[in-house]
N, C-alpha and C positions, 0 to 999 in steps of 0.2 A: 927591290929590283935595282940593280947598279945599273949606275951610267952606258958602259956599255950593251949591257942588254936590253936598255932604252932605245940606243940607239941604232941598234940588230932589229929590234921591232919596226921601228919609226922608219927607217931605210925599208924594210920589207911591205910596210903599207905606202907607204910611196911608192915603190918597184909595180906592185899589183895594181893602181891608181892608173900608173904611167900605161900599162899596158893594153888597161884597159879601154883608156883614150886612144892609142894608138891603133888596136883593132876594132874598134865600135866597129866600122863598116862591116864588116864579117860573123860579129859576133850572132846577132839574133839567133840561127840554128840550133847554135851549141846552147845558149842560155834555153832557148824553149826544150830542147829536146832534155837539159838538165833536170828543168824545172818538171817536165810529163815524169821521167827517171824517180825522182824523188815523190813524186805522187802516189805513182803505179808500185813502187818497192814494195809497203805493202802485200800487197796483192801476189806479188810473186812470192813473197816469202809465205804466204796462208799457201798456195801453189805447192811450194816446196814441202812443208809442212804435210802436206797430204799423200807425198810418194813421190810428188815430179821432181826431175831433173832440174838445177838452175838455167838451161838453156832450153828445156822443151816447157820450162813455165813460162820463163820468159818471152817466149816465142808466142805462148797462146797469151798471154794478156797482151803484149803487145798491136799483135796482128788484131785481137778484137776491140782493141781501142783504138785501129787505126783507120779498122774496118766500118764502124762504128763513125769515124768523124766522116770518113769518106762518103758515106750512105745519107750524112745529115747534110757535109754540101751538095750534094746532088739534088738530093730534094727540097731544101730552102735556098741554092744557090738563085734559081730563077725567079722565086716571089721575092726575095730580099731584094733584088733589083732591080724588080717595078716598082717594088716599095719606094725603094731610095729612089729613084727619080721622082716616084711618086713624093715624098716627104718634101725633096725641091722643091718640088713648084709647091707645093702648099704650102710651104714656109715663106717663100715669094710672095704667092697671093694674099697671105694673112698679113705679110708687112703692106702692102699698097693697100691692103683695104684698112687696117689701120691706119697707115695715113689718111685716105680719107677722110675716116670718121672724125679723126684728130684736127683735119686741114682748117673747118671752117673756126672751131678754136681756136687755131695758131694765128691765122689770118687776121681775127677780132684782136689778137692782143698786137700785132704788129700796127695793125692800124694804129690802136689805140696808146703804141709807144713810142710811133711812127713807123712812117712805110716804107722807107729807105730798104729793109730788109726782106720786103715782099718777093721780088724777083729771085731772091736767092733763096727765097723759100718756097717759091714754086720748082726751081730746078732743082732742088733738093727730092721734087719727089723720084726722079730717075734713081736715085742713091739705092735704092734697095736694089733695085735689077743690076743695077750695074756692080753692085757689090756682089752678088750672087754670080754675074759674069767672071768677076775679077777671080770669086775662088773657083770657080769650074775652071776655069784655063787656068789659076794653078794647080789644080789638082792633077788636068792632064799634064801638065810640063812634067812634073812630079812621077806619073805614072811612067811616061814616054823617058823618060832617061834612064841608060844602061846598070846606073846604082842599082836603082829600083826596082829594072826587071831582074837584075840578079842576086837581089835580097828574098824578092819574091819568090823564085825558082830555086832557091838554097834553102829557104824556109820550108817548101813541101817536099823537095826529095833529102834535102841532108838531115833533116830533125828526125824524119824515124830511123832512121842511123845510126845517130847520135843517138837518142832515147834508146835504143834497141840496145847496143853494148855496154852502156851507161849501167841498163836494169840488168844485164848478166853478169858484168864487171861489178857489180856493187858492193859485196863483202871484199873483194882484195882490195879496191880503191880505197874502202876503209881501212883494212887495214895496212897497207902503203902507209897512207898519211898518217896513221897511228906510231907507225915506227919511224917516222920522221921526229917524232914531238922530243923535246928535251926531257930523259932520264927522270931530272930529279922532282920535275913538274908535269910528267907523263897524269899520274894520278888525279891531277889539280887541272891539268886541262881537257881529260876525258870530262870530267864532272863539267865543267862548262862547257865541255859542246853539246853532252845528253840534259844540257836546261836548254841552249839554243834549240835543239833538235826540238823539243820538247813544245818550246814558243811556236815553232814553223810548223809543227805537225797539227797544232792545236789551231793555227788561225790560216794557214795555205791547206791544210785539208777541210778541212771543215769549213772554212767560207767559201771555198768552191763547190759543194756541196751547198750552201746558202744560195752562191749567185746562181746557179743551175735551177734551184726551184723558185728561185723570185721571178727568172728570166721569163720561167716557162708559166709561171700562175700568171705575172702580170702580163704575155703573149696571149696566154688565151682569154682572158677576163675584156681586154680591151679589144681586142677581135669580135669576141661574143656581143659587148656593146656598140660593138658595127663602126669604132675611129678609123678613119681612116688612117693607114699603116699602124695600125697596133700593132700587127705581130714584128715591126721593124721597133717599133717604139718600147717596150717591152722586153725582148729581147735586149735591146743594148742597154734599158734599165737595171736587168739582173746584170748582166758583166759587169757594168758601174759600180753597182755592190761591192766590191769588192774593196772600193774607195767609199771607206764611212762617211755617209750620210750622201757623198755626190750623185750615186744610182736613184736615189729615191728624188732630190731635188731635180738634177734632171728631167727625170722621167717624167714627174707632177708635170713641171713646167712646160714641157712640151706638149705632152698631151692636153694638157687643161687648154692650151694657147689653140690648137688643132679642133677642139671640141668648141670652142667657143665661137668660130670660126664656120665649121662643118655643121650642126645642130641650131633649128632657131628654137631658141629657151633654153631653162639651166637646167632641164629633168639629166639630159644627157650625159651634160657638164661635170653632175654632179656626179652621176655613175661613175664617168672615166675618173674623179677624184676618190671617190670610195673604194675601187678597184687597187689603187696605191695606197689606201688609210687600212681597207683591212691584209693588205699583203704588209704592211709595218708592221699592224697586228700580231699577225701569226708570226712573222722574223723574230720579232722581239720579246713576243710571248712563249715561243714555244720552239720555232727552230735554230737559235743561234745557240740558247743557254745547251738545247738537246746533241747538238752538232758541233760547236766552240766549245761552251762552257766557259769558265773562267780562267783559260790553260793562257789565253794571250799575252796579258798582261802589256795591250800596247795602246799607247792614248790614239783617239784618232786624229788630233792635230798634230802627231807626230806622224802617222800614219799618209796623212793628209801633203804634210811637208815631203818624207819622204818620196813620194811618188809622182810630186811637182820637180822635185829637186833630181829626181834617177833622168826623170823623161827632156829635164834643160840640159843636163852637160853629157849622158849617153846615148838620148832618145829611146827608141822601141827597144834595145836592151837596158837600159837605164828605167824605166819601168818594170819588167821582167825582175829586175836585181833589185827594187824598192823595197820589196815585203820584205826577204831574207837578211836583207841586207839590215832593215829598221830593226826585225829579231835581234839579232844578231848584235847588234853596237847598243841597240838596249840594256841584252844580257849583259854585255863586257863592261857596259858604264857600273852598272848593279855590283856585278865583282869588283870594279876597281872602288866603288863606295864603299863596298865593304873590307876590301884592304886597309883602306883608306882610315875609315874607323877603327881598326883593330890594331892602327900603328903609331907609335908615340909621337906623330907629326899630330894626331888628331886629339891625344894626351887623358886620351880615356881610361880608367881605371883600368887593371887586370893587364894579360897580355897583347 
């Protein structure tokens, strides 16, 4: 690659970088509605396949996957909400009653290393309530500001929108961008976007299909063993999945913390633990290789990094853009390694 087409590159991932940060506030919409687009394509194309039109398939996947999400908030919108209040205050209460259990040990070693610190270790016990204060009043600040309400009202009516034209525009958008590409490396850079495609197809379809059935086996499992807010608990265990190995630690952690708590003796304890040892089970035995397979090819401490690293400098579209994006700069490093070795900077035998 010569200098200047180094530097056509390098300029052109800066320009995208640049814009990105400048529109965050606006973006989520268009990323989610991107992100459904590229799911659902698919689907529209078995659609098409079968006699329909690219706009009257499009129409029916869309509408039944919007109809679909609409039917699922309506009917979990109101228990997820006693839940979550519910989950508060039980997170609250299990912190003060750990402190207690823990106080009259603290108490004995502060004697015992002197007492000077006594008093600030009893006003320390307000610390949990008033921490749980301090995030409910930010969360309303948060909610009650005009950003917020208008990320939130852009999110539900602009995304089917955007996903809507997205999934009918799909083949010309590919091919637009296709005749964009440079002549002589048209060739060379279809074959890398269909391994990029390839990575995202293999681990954003197929682990959303994982997080969907972990959400819903560990929802009913920890339900069925009577924790309280399972089905909130559970639920945002399978979404976590999504973030290798964080849905499952969570999830343990919470519930096990909740169970301990709610339940006198470990019979229960141990249920709500076994409820996440055999939903590992069956993820890792049977539905990741069946639904992934081996198409990913991405570590999950990169996976991990990425999705810390999308959500500090873009937020809720900088998580949206984490998976693709880790695809994606994966594949490119993979190619540039292998340029890389097949060039006499690297002084390997042959061409």
């Amino acid at each position: 690659m010569s200098a200047r087409n180094a530097i056509f590159w390098l300029g052109l991932l800066i320009g995208v970088v640049a814009v990105l940060v400048l529109l965050n506030p606006i973006l989520p919409p268009f990323v989610a509605g991107l992100a459904i687009a590229y799911l659902l394509d698919p689907v529209v194309a078995r659609g098409q396949r079968l006699g329909l039109g690219r706009g009257p398939a499009t129409g029916l996947v869309a509408g039944a996957f919007f109809l679909i999400a609409v039917v699922a908030v309506i009917v979990l919108a109101p228990v997820l909400e006693r839940q979550v209040a519910g989950l508060a205050d039980r997170l609250v209460r299990s912190a003060m009653e750990l402190y207690e259990r823990s106080r009259p040990w603290a108490d004995s070693l502060i004697v015992r290393f002197g007492g000077g610190g006594l008093a600030r270790a009893t006003q320390a016990g307000d610390l949990p309530a008033k921490a749980v204060q301090w995030a409910l009043g930010l969360v309303g600040q948060v909610l009650g500001s005009g950003i917020a309400l208008f990320n939130i009202v852009s999110l539900i009516f602009v995304t089917p929108v955007v996903a809507f034209y997205l999934m009918r525009d799909w083949p010309r958008v590919v091919t637009t961008v296709d005749a964009w590409l440079p002549r002589r490396r048209a060739g060379e850079l279809r074959d890398l976007a269909k391994r990029i495609d390839e990575r995202l197809a293999g681990f954003v379809r197929g682990q959303a299909m994982v997080c969907l059935f972990l959400g819903l086996f560990y929802a009913a499992g920890l339900s069925i063993a009577g924790l309280d807010n399972g089905l909130l608990v559970g639920l945002l265990s399978g979404a976590l999945t999504f973030i290798p190995y964080v849905g499952v630690i969570v999830g343990t952690a919470t519930g096990v913390l909740i169970a301990t708590f709610q339940f006198d003796g470990w019979t229960m304890v141990a249920a709500v633990l076994g409820v996440f040892l055999v939903g590992q089970f069956l993820e890792a035995s049977f539905i990741t290789p069946k639904l992934v397979g081996d198409r990913v090819g991405l570590h999950p401490v990169w996976m991990i990094f990425a999705v810390m690293a999308g959500g500090a400098l873009f937020g809720f579209s900088g998580v949206l853009l984490a998976v693709p994006a880790a695809a994606a700069i994966g594949e490119l490093l993979r190619f540039a390694l292998d340029k890389y070795k097949s060039s006499a900077i690297y002084g390997a035998d042959g061409p």
